[in-house]
GUVO-323401 format. One record per residue (C-alpha): x, y, z; residue in three letters; chain. Coordinates in pm, 1 decimal. Example, Ala and Ser with C-alpha at 12.3 -4.5 7.8 and 13.67 -1.06 7.14 Angstrom:
<pts>
+----------+----------+----------+------+-------+
|       px |       py |       pz | resn | chain |
+----------+----------+----------+------+-------+
|   1230.0 |   -450.0 |    780.0 |  ALA |     A |
|   1367.0 |   -106.0 |    714.0 |  SER |     A |
+----------+----------+----------+------+-------+
</pts>
This chain:
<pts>
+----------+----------+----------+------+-------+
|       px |       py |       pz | resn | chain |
+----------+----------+----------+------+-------+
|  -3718.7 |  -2075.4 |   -545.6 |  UNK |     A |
|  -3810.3 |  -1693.3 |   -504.2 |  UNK |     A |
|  -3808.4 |  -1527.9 |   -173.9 |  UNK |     A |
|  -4112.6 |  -1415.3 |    -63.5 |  UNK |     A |
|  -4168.2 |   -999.0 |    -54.6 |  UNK |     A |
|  -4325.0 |   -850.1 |    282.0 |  UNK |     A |
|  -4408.5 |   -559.3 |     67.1 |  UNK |     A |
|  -4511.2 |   -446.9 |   -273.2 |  UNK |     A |
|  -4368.3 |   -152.4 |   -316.4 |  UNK |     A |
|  -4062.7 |   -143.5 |   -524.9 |  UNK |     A |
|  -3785.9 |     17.3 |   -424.7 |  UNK |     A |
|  -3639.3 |    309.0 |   -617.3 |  UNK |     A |
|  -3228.3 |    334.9 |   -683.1 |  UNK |     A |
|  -3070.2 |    611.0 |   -417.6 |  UNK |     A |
|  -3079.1 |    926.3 |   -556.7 |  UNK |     A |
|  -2714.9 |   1067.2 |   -649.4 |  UNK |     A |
|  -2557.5 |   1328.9 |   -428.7 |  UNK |     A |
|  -2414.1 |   1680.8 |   -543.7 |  UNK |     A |
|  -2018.7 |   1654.6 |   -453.6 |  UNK |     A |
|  -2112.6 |   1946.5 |   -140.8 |  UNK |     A |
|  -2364.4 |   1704.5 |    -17.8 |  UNK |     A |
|  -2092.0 |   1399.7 |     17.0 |  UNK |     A |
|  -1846.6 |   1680.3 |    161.2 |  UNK |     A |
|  -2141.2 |   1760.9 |    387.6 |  UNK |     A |
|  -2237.4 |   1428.6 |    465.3 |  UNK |     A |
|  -1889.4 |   1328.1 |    582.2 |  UNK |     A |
|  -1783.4 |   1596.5 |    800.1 |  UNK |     A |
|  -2093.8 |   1552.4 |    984.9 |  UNK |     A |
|  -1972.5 |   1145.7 |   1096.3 |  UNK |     A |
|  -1792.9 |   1235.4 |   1388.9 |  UNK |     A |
|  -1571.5 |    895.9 |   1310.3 |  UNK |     A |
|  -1474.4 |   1016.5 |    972.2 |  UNK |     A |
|  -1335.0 |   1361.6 |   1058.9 |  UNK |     A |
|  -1014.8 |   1477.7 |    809.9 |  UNK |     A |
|   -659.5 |   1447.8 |    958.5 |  UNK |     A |
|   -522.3 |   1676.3 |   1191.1 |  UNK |     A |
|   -138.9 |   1784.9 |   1131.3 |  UNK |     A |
|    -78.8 |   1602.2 |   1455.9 |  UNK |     A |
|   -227.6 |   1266.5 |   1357.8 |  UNK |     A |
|    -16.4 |   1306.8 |    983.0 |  UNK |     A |
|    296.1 |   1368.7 |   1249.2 |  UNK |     A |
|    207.8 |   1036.4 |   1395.7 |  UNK |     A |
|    134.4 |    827.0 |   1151.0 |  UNK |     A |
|    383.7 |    632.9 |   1033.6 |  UNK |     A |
|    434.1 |    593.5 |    624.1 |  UNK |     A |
|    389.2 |    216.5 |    465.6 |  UNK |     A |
|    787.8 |    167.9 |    424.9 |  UNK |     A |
|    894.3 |    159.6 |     56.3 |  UNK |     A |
|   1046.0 |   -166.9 |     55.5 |  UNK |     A |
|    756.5 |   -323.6 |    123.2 |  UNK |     A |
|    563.9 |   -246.2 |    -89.2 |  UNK |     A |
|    789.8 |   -311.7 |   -368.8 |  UNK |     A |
|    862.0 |   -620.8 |   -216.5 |  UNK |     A |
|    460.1 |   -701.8 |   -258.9 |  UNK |     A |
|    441.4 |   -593.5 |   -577.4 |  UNK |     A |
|    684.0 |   -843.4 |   -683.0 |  UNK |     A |
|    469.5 |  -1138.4 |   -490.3 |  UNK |     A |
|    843.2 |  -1230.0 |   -310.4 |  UNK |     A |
|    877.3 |  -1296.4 |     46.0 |  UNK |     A |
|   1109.0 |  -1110.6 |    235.3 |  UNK |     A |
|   1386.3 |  -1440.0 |    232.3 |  UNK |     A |
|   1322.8 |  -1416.1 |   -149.7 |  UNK |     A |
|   1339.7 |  -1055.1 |   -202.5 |  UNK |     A |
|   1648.7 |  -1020.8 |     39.9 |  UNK |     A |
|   1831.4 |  -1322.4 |   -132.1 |  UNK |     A |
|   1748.7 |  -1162.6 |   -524.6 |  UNK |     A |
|   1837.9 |   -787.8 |   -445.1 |  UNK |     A |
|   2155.5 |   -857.2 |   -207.7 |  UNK |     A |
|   1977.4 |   -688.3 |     76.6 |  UNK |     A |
|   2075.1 |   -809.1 |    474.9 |  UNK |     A |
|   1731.2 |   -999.3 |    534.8 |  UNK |     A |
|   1758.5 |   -827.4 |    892.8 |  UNK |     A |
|   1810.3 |   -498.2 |    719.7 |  UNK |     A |
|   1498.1 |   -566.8 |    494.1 |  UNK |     A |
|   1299.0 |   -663.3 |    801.5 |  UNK |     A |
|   1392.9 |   -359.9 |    991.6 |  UNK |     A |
|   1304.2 |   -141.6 |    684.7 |  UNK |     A |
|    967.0 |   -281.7 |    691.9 |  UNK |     A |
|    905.6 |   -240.0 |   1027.6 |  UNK |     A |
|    971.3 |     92.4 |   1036.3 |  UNK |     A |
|   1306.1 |     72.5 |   1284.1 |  UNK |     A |
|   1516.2 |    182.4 |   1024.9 |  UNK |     A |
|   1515.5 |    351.3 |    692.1 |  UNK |     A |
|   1730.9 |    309.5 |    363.2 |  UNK |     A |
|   1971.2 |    565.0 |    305.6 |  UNK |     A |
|   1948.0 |    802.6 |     -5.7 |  UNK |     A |
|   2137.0 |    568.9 |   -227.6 |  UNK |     A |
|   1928.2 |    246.4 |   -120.3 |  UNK |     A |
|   1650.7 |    417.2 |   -164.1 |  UNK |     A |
|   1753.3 |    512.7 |   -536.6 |  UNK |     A |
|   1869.1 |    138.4 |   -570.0 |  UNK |     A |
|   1499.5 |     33.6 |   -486.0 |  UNK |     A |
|   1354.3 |    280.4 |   -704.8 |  UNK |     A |
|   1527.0 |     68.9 |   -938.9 |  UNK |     A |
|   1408.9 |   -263.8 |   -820.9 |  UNK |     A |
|   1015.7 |   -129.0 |   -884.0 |  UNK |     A |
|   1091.0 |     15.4 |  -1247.0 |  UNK |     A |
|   1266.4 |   -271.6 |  -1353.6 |  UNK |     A |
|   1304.9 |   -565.4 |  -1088.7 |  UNK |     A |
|   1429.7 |   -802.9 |  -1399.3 |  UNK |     A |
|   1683.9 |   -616.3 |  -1499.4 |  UNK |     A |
|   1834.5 |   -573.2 |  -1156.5 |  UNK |     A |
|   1784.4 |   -956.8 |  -1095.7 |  UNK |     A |
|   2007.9 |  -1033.9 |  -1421.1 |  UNK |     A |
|   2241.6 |   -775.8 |  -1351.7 |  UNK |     A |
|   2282.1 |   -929.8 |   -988.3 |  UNK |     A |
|   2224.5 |  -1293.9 |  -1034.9 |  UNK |     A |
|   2365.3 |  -1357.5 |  -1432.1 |  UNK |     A |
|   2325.9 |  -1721.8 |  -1333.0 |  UNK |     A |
|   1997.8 |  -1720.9 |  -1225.1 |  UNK |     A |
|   1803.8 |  -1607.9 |  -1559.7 |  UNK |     A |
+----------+----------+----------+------+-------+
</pts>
């Protein structure tokens, strides 16, 4: 069944903007306004371990238990109380280029 039309006019497609009139047409919204260096100093970064950790669909208890990573450390990590060192940081980098290899390397029983 076809919904009835309170008008017969047909509506045109929106015409396309020119990249200065999107520009334009966002710094006039008052609640879209670019970031200030004080907000960037406030906000807080999505920690790097989680989002690794997503990536791999593994829960923290799973992701802690496959890497050999304290789950409390893990949690703290992603909750932005504490932050991997250089070399943990280099030892996730490996984890997101190639979290299979790192899992047989760690866990030769497990593959």
């Amino acid at each position: 069944m076809s919904k009835p039309t309170t008008s017969s006019r047909t509506v045109s497609p929106p015409r396309p903007m020119t990249p200065k009139a999107v520009e334009r047409a966002a710094r006039a919204d008052r609640d879209a306004q670019p970031l200030t260096d004080t907000d960037l100093r406030r906000m807080r970064r999505t920690p790097q371990a989680k989002i690794i950790r997503r990536a791999l669909e593994l829960t923290q208890e799973e992701f802690a238990a496959r890497y050999h990573i304290p789950l409390g450390t893990l949690r703290d990590w992603e909750q932005g109380r504490a932050e991997p060192d250089q070399p943990t940081r280099a030892y996730l980098i490996l984890i997101a280029r190639d979290p299979e290899r790192v899992n047989r390397t760690l866990n030769p029983k497990a593959s």
